[in-house]
N, C-alpha and C positions, 0 to 999 in steps of 0.2 A: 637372312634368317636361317636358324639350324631348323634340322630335323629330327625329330624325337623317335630316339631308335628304338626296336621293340626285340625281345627273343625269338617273337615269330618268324620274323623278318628273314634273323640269321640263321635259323634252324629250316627255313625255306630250300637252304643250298645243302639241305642233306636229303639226295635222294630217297633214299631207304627207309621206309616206312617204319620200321623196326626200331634201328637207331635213333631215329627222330626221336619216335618217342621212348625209348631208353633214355635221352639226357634231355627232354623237355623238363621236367620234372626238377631235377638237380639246377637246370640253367635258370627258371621260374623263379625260385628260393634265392638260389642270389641276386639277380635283379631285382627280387622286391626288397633284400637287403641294401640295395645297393641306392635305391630311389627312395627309401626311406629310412633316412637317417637324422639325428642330431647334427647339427655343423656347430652350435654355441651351446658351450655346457649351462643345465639347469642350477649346477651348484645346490643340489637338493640338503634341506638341512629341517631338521624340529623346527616346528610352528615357535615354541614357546617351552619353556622351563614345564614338566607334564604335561604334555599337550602329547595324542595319543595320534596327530599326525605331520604328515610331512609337508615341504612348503619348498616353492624354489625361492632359489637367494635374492634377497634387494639388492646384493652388486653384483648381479647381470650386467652384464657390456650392454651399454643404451636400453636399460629397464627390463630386456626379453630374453627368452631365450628361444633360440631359431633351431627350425631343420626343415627335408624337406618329406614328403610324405606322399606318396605314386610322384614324386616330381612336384609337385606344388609344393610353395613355399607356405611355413606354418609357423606360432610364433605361442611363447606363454609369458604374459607380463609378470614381472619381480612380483617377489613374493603370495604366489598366488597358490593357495591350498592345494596339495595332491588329494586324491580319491580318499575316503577313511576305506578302513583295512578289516571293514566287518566281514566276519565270516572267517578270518586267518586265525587258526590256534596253532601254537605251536607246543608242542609236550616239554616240559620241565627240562632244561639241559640240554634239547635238540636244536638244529638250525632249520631255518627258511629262507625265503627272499618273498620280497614282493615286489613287482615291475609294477611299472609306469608306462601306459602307452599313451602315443598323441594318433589322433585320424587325422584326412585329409580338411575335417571341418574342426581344428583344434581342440576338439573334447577328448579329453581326460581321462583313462580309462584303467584298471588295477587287476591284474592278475598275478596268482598265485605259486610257487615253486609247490615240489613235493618235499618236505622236510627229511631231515638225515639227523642222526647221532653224531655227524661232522660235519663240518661246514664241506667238504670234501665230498660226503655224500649227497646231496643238497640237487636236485634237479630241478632247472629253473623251467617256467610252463614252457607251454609253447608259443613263439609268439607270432601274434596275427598278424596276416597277410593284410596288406597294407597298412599297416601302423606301424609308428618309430618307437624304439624304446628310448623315454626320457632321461629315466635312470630308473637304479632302481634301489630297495633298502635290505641287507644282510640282517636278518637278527637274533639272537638267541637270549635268553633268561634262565635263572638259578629256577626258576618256578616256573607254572606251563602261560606262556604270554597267548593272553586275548585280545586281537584285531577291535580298535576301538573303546577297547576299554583301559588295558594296559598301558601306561606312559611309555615312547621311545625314549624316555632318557633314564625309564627305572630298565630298562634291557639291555643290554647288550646291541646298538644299533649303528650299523657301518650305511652310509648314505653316499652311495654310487652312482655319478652323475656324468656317464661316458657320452664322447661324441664321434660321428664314423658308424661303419656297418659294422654290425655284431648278432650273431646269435650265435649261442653256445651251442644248438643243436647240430649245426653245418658241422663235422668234424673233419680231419683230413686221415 
């Protein structure tokens, strides 16, 4: 039987109180990246022809789509609705994102980027300490798009459905 390794463990063998916590912090962030991730893409796509949300793919490899989340294994069946996007405006001709997280008890959760006049400027939120990002949606529109109300197929909507550790805020 393995044993389930922790930061603490190996930040143990750093004498130095200082140091320690110097790279607790840094080390924390990737490990919860690292234990909570996608391993089978959600293939996130439009519900429906105007339909103002998003939905994972029916051809999911065996109906699901897997990751794991503090370590536990997590699961969303095919085609099963994301979060709607109320609350998300975005101004006429700017970009966004909206992420998708999963917890350790597979509920569903939607957070926000801060918008940009380019997809380039586009800060995506921060994301939560122990949750996996499922994917997430790119969007922009000729006119200001509203979360919930606006169809992702009258916008501009790119549906990004990564697997593996990722957060764009880790940078090198």
């Amino acid at each position: 039987m393995g044993m389930t390794d922790t930061v603490t463990r190996w930040l143990s063998n750093v004498k130095d109180e200082g140091t320690r916590a110097g790279i607790r912090q840094p080390m924390i962030a990737i490990a919860d990246r690292l234990s909570s991730c996608m391993t089978q893409s959600a293939g996130l796509i439009i519900k429906a022809g105007a339909s103002t949300l998003a939905k994972t793919s029916s051809l999911t490899v065996g109906g699901v789509c897997s990751g794991v989340v503090k370590g536990i294994p997590v699961s969303i069946a095919a085609a099963t609705d994301m979060p709607a996007l109320t609350g998300l405006v975005i101004t006429a001709a700017s970009f966004n994102v909206a992420c998708f997280f999963i917890d350790s008890d597979s509920v569903v959760t939607v957070a926000f980027g801060t918008e940009g006049t380019t997809l380039a400027k586009v800060v995506f939120p921060p994301f939560p300490v122990g949750k996996a990002l499922v994917g997430y949606l790119s969007i922009t529109h000729s006119s200001t798009f509203t979360g919930g109300t606006t169809a992702l197929d009258t916008a501009t909507t790119i549906f990004c459905s990564p697997t593996g550790a990722i957060d764009p805020s880790i940078l090198s």
